[in-house]
Wavefront OBJ file of the C-alpha trace (Angstrom):
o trace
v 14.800 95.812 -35.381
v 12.680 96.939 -31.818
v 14.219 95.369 -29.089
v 12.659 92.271 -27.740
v 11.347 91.375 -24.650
v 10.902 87.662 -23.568
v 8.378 86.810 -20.547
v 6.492 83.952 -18.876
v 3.396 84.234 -20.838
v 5.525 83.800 -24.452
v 6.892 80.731 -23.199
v 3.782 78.628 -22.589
v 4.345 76.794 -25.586
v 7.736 75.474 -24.302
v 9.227 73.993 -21.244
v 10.283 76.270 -18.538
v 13.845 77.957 -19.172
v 14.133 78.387 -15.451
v 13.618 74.391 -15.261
v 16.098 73.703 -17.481
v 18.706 75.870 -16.225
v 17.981 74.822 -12.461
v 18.510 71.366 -13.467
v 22.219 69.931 -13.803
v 25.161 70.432 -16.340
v 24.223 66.995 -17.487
v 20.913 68.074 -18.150
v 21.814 71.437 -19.780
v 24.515 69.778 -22.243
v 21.702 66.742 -22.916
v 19.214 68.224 -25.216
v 18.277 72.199 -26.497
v 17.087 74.409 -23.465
v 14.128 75.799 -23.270
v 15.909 79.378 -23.284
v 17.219 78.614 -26.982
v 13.391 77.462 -28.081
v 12.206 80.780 -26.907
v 14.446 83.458 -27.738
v 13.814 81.288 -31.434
v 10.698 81.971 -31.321
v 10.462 85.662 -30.367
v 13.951 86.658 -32.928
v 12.862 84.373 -35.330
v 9.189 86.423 -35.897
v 10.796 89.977 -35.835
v 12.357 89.272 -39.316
v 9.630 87.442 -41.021
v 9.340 85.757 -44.292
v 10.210 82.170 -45.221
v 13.349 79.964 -45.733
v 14.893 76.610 -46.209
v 18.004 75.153 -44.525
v 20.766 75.991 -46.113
v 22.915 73.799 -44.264
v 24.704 70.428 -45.746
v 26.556 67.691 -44.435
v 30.105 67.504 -46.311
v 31.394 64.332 -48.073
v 32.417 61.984 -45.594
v 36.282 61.554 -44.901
v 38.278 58.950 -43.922
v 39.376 58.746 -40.072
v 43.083 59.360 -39.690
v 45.975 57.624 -38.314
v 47.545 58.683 -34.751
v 45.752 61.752 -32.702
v 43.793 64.483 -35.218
v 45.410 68.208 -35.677
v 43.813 70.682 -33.423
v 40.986 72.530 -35.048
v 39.277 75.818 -34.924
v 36.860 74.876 -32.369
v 39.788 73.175 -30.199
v 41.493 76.484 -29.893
v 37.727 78.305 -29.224
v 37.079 75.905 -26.535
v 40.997 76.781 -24.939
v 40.019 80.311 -25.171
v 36.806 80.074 -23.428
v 38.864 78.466 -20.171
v 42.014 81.215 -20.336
v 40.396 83.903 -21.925
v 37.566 87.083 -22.068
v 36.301 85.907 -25.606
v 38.217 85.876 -28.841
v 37.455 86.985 -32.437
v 38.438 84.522 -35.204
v 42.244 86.636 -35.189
v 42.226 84.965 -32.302
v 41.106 81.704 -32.257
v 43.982 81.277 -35.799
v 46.334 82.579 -33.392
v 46.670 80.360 -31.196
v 45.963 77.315 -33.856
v 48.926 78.780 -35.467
v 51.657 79.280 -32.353
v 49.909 75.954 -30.048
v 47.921 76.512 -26.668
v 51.793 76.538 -24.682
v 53.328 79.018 -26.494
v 50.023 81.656 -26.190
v 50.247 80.726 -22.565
v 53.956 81.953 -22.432
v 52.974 84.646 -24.021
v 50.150 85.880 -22.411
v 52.404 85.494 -19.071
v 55.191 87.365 -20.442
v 52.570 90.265 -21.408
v 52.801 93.444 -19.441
v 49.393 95.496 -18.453
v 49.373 98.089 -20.806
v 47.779 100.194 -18.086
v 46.481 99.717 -14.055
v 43.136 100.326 -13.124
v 44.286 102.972 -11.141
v 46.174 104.545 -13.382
v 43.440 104.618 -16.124
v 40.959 106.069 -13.301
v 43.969 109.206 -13.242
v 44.004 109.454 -16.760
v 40.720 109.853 -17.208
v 40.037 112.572 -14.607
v 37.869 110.717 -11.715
v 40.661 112.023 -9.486
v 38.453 115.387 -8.822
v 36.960 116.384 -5.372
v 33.700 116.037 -7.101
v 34.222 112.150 -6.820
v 35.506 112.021 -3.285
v 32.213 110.439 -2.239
v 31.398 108.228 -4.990
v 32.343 104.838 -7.242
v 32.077 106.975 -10.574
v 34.464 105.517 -12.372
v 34.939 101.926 -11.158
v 32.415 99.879 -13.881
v 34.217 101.836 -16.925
v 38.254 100.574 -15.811
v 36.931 97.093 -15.342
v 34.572 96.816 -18.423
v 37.801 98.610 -20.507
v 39.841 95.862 -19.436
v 37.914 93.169 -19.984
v 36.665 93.875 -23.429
v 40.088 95.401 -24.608
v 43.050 94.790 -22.963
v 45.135 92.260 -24.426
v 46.443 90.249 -21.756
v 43.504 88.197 -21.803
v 44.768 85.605 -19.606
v 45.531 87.823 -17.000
v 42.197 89.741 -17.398
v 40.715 85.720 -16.730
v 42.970 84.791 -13.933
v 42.441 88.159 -12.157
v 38.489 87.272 -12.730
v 39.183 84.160 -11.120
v 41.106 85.462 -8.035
v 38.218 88.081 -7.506
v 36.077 85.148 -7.459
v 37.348 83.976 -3.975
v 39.604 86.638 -2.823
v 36.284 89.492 -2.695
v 36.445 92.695 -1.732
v 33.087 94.873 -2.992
v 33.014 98.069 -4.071
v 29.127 98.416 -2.767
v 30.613 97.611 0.797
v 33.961 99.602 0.994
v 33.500 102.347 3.890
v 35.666 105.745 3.283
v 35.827 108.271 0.730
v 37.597 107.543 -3.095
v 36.073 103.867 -2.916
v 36.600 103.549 -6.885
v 40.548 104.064 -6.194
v 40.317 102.074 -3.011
v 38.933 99.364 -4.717
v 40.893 99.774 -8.289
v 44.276 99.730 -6.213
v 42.573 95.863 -4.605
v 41.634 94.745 -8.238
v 45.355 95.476 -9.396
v 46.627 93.519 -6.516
v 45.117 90.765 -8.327
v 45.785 91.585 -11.563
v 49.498 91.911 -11.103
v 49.930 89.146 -9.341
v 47.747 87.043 -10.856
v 50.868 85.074 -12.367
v 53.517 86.048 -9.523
v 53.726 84.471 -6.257
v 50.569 83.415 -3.829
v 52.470 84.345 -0.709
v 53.125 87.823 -2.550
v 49.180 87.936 -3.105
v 48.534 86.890 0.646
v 50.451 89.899 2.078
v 49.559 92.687 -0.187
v 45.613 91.747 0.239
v 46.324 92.262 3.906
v 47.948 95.471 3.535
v 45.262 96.961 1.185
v 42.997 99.437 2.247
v 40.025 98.311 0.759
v 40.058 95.207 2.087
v 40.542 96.117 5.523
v 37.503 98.806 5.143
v 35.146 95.868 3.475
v 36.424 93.138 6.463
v 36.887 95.527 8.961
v 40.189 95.689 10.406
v 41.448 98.826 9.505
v 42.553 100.718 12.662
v 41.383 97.606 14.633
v 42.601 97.945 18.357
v 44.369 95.352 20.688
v 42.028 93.957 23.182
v 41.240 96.080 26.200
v 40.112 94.065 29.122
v 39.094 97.186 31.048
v 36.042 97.872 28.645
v 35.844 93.876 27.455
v 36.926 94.760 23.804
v 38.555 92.352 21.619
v 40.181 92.256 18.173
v 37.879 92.608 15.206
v 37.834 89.251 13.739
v 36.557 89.264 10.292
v 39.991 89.387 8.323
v 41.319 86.369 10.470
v 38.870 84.348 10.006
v 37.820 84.658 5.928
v 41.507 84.573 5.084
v 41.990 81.210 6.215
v 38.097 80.254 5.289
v 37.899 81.557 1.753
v 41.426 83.153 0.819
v 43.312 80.723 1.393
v 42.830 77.212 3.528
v 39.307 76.499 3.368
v 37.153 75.121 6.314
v 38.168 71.447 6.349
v 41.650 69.994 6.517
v 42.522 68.720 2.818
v 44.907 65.966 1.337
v 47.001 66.903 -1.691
v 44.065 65.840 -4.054
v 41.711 67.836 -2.398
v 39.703 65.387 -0.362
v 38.721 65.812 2.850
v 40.105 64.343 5.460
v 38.046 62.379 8.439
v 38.202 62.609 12.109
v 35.849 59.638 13.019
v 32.810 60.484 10.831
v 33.272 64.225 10.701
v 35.250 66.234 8.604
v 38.230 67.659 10.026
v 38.094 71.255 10.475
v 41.143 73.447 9.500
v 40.614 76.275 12.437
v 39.361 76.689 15.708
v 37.693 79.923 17.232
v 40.920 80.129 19.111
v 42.735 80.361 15.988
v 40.745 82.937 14.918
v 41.032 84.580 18.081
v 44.738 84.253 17.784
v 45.379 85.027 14.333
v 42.783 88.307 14.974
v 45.793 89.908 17.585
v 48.338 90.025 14.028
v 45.704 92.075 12.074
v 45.554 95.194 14.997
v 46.711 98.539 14.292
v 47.019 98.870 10.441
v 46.083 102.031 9.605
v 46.523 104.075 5.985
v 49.790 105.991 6.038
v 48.069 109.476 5.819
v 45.352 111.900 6.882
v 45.064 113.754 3.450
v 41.394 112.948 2.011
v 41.697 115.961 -0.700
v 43.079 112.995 -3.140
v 42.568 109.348 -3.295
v 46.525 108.325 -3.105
v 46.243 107.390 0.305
v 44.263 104.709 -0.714
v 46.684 103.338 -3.364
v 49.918 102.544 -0.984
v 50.031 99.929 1.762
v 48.793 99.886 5.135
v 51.074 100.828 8.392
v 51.011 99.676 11.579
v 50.511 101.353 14.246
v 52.373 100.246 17.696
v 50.109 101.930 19.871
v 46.836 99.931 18.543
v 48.742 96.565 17.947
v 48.823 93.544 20.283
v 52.193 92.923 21.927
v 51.495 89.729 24.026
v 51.507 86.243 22.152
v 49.882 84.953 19.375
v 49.170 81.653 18.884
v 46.860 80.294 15.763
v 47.172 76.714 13.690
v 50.292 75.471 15.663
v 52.228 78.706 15.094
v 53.535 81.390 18.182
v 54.503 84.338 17.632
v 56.104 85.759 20.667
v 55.408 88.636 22.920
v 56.803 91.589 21.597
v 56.534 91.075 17.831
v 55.916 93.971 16.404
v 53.429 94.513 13.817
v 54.919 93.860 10.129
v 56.957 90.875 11.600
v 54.016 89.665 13.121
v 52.469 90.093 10.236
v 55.351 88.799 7.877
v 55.124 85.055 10.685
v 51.681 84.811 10.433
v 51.316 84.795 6.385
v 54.451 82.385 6.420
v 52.365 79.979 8.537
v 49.193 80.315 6.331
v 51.385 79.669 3.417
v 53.179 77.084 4.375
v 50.421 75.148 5.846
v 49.551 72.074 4.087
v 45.750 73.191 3.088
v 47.058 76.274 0.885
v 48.150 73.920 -2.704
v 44.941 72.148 -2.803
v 42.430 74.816 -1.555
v 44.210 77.098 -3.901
v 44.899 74.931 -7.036
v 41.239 73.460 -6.369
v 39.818 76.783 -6.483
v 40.937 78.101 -9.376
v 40.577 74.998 -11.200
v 36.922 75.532 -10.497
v 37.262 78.959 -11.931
v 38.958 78.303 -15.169
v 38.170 74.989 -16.386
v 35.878 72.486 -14.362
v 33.758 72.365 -11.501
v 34.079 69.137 -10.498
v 37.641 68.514 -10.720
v 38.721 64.695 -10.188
v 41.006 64.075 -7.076
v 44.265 63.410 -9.470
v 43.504 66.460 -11.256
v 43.506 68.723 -7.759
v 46.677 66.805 -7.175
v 48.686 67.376 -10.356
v 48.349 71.063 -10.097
v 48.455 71.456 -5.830
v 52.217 69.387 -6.655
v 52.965 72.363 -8.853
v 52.157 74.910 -6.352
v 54.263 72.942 -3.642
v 57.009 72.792 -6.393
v 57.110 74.546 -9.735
v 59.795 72.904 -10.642
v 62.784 74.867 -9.766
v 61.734 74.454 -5.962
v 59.262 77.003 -6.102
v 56.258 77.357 -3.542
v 52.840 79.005 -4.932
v 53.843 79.930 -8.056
v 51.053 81.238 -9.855
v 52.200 81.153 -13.243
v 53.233 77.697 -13.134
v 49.681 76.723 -11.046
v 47.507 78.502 -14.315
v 49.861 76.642 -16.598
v 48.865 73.412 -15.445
v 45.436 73.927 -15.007
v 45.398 74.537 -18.238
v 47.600 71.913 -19.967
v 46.184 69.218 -18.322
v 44.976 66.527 -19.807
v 41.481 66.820 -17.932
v 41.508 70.323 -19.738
v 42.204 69.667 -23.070
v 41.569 65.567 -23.922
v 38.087 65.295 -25.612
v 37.961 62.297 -23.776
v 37.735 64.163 -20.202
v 35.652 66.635 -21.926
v 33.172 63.701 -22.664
v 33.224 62.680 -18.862
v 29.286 63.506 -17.017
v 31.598 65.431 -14.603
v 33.556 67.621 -17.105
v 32.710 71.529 -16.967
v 31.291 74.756 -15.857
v 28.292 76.938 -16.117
v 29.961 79.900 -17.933
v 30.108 83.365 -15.512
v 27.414 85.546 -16.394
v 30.552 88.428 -16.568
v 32.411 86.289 -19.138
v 29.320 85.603 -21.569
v 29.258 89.351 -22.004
v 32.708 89.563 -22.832
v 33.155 86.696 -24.707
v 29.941 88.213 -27.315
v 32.191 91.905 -26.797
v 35.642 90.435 -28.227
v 34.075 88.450 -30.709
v 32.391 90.780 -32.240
v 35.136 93.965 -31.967
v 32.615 96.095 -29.570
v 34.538 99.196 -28.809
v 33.467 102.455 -26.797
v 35.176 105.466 -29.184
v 34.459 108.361 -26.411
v 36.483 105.817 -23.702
v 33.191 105.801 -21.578
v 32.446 102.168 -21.582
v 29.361 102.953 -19.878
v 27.922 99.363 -19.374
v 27.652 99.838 -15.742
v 26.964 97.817 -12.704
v 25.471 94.364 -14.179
v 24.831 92.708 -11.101
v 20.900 92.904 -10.773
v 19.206 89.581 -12.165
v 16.379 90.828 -13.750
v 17.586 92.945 -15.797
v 21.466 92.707 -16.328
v 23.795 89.447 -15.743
v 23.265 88.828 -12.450
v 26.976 89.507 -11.827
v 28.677 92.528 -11.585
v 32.422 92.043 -10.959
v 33.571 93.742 -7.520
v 29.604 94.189 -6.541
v 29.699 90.861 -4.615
v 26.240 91.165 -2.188
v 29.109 89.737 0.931
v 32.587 88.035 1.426
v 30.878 84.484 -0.245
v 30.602 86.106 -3.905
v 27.978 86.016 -5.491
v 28.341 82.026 -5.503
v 29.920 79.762 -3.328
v 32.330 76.822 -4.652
v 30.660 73.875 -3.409
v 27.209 74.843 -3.846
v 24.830 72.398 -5.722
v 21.407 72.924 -6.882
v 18.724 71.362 -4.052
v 16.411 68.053 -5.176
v 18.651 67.955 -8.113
v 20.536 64.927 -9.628
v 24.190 66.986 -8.855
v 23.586 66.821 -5.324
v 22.612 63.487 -5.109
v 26.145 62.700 -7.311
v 28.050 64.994 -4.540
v 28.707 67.335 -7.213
v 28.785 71.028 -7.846
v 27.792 73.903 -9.697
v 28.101 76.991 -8.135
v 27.137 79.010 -10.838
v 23.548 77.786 -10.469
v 23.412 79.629 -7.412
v 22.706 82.782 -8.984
v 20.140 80.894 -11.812
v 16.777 81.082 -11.330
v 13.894 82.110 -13.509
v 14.371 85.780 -13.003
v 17.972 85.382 -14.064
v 17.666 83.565 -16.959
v 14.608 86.207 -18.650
v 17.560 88.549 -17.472
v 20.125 87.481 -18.892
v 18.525 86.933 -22.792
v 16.470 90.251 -22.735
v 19.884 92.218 -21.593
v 21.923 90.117 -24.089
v 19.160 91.159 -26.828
v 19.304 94.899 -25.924
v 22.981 94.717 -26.283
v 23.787 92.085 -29.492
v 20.947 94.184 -31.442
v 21.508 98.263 -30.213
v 24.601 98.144 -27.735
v 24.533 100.423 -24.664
v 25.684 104.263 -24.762
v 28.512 104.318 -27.347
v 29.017 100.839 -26.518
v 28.640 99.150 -29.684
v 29.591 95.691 -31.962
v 31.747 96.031 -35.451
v 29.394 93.904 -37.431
v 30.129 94.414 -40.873
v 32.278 92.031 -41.590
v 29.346 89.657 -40.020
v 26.814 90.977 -42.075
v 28.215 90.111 -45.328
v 28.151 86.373 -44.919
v 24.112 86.089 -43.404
v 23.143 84.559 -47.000
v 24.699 81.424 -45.653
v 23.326 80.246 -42.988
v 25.117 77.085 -41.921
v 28.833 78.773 -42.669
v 27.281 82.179 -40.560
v 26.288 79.686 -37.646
v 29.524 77.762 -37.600
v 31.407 80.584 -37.342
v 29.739 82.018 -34.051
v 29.611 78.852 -32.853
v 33.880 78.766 -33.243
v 34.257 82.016 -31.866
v 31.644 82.162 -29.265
v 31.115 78.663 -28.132
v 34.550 76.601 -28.881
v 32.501 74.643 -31.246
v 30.759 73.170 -29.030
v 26.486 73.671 -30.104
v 26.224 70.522 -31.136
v 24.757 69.185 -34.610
v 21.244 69.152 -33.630
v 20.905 72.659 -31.964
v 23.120 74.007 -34.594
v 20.298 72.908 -37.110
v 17.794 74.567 -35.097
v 19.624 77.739 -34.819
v 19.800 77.522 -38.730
v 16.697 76.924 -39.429
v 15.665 80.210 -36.903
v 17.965 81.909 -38.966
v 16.360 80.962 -42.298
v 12.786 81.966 -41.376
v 13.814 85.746 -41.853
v 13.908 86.644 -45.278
v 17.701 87.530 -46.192
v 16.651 90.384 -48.920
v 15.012 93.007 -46.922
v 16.080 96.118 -45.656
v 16.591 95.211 -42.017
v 17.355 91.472 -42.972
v 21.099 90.822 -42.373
v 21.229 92.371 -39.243
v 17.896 90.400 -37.310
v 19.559 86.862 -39.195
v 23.009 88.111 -37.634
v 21.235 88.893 -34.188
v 19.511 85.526 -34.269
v 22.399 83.437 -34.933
v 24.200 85.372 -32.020
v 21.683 85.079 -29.796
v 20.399 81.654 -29.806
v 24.123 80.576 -29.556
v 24.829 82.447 -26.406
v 21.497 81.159 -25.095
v 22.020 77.133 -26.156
v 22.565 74.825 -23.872
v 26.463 73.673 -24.586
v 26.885 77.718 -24.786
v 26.251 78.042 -21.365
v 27.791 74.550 -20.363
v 31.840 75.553 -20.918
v 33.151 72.208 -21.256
l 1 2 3 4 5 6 7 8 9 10 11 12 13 14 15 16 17 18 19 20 21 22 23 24 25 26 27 28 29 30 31 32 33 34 35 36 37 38 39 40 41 42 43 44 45 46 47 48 49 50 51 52 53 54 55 56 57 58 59 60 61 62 63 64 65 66 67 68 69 70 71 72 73 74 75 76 77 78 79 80 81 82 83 84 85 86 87 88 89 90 91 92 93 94 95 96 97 98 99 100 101 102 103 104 105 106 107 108 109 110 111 112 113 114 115 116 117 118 119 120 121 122 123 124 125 126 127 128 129 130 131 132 133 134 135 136 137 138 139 140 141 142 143 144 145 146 147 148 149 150 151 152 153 154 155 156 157 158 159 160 161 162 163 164 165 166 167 168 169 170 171 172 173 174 175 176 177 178 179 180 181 182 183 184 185 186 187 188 189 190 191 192 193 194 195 196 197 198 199 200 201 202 203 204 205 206 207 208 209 210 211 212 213 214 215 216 217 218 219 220 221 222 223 224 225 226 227 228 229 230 231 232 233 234 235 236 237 238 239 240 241 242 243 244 245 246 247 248 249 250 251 252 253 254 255 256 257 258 259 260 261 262 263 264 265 266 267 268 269 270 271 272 273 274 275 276 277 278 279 280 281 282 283 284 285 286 287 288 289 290 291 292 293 294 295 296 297 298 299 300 301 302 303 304 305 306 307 308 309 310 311 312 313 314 315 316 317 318 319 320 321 322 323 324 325 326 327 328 329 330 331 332 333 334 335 336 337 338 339 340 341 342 343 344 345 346 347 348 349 350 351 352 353 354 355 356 357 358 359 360 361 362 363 364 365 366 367 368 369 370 371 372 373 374 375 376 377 378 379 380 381 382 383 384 385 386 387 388 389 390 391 392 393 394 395 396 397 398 399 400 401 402 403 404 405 406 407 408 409 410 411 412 413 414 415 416 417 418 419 420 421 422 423 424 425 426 427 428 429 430 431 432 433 434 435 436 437 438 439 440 441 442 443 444 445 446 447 448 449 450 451 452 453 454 455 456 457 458 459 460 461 462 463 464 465 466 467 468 469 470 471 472 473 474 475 476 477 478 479 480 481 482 483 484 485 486 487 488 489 490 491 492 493 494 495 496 497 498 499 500 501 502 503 504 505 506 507 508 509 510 511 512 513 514 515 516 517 518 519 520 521 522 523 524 525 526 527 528 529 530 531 532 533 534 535 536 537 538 539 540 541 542 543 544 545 546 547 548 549 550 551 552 553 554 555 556 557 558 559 560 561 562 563 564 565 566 567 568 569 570 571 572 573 574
């Protein structure tokens, strides 16, 4: 099958994709997209010949007693909050141990490897990659598509999210062990404790090259210098307070008919003097180790005299890793950290528009996990993900229920589903950040600090914003994303990339039936959640390409896959 191409001139006979997906979730999860009518059209004729339907409704069964068993599709849709993608293994898996035990278990999991330490194993520790990222997109891509602690692969997506440091934007030599030694901050903490998190961010050398601060001097009033401020102010902006003073649930609180801020410029001033003189603990550049271990401060650069930010002093003559060690305690403790945090990541994982008892549930478990715990993580993901407004079908019914699936995480989700592998280890899938032609989202090439979406951004003119809701996903769709998206998703579903490929054999035994074929990606892929009516379009897609022929199996199989990932309640996780 010759790879296929979609453009604006083959979709004059349909509504605009761009239109559709620019609209709302509402409007997305409503009715078939115009993205799913297209790529139809275009798979659809590669195969030829004719078809009927081979789909049926079953015999019609009595309603049961008391709340149903968990199905197939329940477990998909769980997966498709806490997880990369899953394969059908997968999906029985968790049917078979229940959603709190796979949690338990997926915490419990150790890494089987660092990013780092895969970078060293595979050799990018040569001289010959002192001045490049050559290495970077294969350790993520590895991990994402095979490691099996999935949930931490998801969490540590979801920390990256808001906590960004970019590779494209790290200064210094060894930037792909600079920035593999930030990503396993994440990673390994992405279930230990936030206060843990805050201090070995600030201590990382690759976030104080992309904000700034490393080897930032005290202020020198002879030449009218001051402290670099970057790091002081995004840490309590987007790491870890937000802008605007919160209540526990996440709302905003007032101060007359303005919203409270959280900081001043004097806080930021104040908080700047903690982050001077941190400097990496050696001079040797012949190997990237350096860049691994913490930062160290340096007395002579740091700022001695008082430091006052959001009520907190820290007195003259703190020196630097106590100053440090104050300042952190103040961010955590301050009352903005549970929601901003538990808010945040709810957006990630399960919902963008999280209702204020919701936020509140999960910030109490990050003030308290129970055994009088502060911020921890493990018990914050755990609730996210057990509660109700997660996994009721009621709440899933709600207009406000969901997310716009990361561009990142369709890719993966279609890799584990479908057992893609890379045999010579060089996963060589590469940066997939540009819109017109990849995903649109490249994890660790944020374009800045804000991602490559902000979490309260809604689509202008559009029926979310005049709700006061959220999406931030559409920020990065647009017409040139969406073509994008479908012609890179057809390159790889149909021919891989590089060694890069699906295990479809299995799939390509059951592409006589139609119905059971499209059921079955729509479990593993979607949660179950195409609905009957697109489903019957996909099937019928399917069925216009003659089963018998040569080349077949493999365009119904790459049909089926496709117009799944592009549908509507594909792309709507709810």
């Amino acid at each position: 099958m010759n790879e296929l191409l979609l453009d604006q001139e083959s979709l004059t006979a349909v509504p605009s994709a761009a239109a559709d997906m620019t609209a709302d979730s509402a409007t997305l999860s409503a009715s078939p997209a115009a993205a799913l009518t297209a790529a139809a059209l275009m798979l659809a004729a590669c195969g030829g010949g004719g078809g009927s339907s081979s789909g049926s409704s079953g015999p019609q069964v009595a309603a049961p007693t008391g709340p149903p068993p968990p199905t197939p599709a329940d477990m998909g849709r769980f997966l498709g909050q806490s997880a990369m993608g899953a394969n059908r293994a997968e999906v029985d898996r968790v049917l078979s141990i229940g959603i709190p035990a796979w949690i338990d278990e997926q915490i419990a999991m150790a890494r089987p490897t660092s990013h780092w330490n895969w970078l060293v194993a595979n050799g990018f520790n040569v001289i010959a990659n002192q001045g490049n990222t050559a290495g970077f997109d294969p350790a993520m891509w590895q991990q994402f598509i095979s490691s099996p602690d999935q949930l931490r692969q998801r969490v540590g997506l979801a920390l990256l999210d808001f906590i960004v440091v970019s590779i494209d934007q790290v200064g210094g030599s060894w930037r792909q062990f600079a920035m593999a030694a930030f990503i396993d901050i994440l990673w390994d903490n992405a279930f230990g404790n936030f206060r843990t998190l805050l201090e070995k961010i600030s201590t990382n050398a690759a976030m104080a090259q992309f904000l700034t601060f490393l080897g930032n001097n005290k202020a020198n009033t002879q030449r009218g210098t001051i402290p670099d401020e970057n790091y002081a102010r995004e840490l309590m902006q987007l790491f870890a307070l937000g802008p605007q003073k919160l209540n526990s649930d996440g709302s905003v609180q007032m101060e007359g008919d303005r919203a409270a801020e959280t900081y001043t410029q004097d806080d930021v001033s104040g908080l700047a003097r903690v982050f001077t003189g941190w400097n990496l603990d050696s001079t040797d550049n012949t190997i990237p180790d350096r860049y691994g271990r913490p930062l160290v401060p340096n007395a002579n650069q740091h700022e001695m005299g008082v430091k006052t930010f959001l009520g907190t002093t820290i007195p003259a003559g703190t020196a630097g890793a106590d100053s440090l060690r104050l300042a952190l305690d103040a961010i955590f403790a301050h009352a903005n950290c549970p929601p901003f945090v538990s808010k945040t990541l709810i957006q990630r994982l399960v919902t963008s528009n999280p209702s204020p008892a919701y936020i509140a549930r999960v910030s109490a478990k990050f003030e308290n996990d129970g055994a009088g715990v502060r911020g921890n993580l493990a018990a914050v993901v755990k609730a996210i993900l057990l509660d109700d407004e997660a996994r009721s079908k009621t709440a899933m019914a709600s207009a406000n229920a969901g997310k716009l699936r990361e561009p990142v995480t369709r890719l993966t989700g279609w890799a584990r589903a479908f057992g893609v592998t890379s045999p010579s280890g060089a996963w060589a899938i590469g940066d997939t950040s540009n819109p017109t032609n990849r995903l649109g989202q490249g994890a660790g090439h944020a374009p800045s600090v804000f991602n490559f979406f902000r979490p309260g951004y809604a689509p202008p003119n559009s029926s979310l914003a005049t709700q006061k809701m959220v999406a931030p996903e559409m920020q990065i769709t647009n017409e040139p994303s969406v073509f994008g998206y479908l012609n890179y998703m057809m390159g790889l579903i149909q021919n891989g990339t590089g060694d890069v490929k699906a295990e479809y054999t299995d799939w390509l035994t059951r592409t006589a039936t139609s119905a059971s074929l499209v059921n079955d990606i729509n479990i593993v892929l979607a949660g179950g959640q195409v609905n009957a009516t697109t489903v019957a379009q996909i099937v019928q897609a399917v069925d216009s390409i003659d089963n018998t022929t040569l080349t077949g199996p493999n365009n119904r199989l790459y049909t089926a896959i496709m117009l799944v990932m592009a549908s509507p309640e594909y792309l709507v996780l709810k």
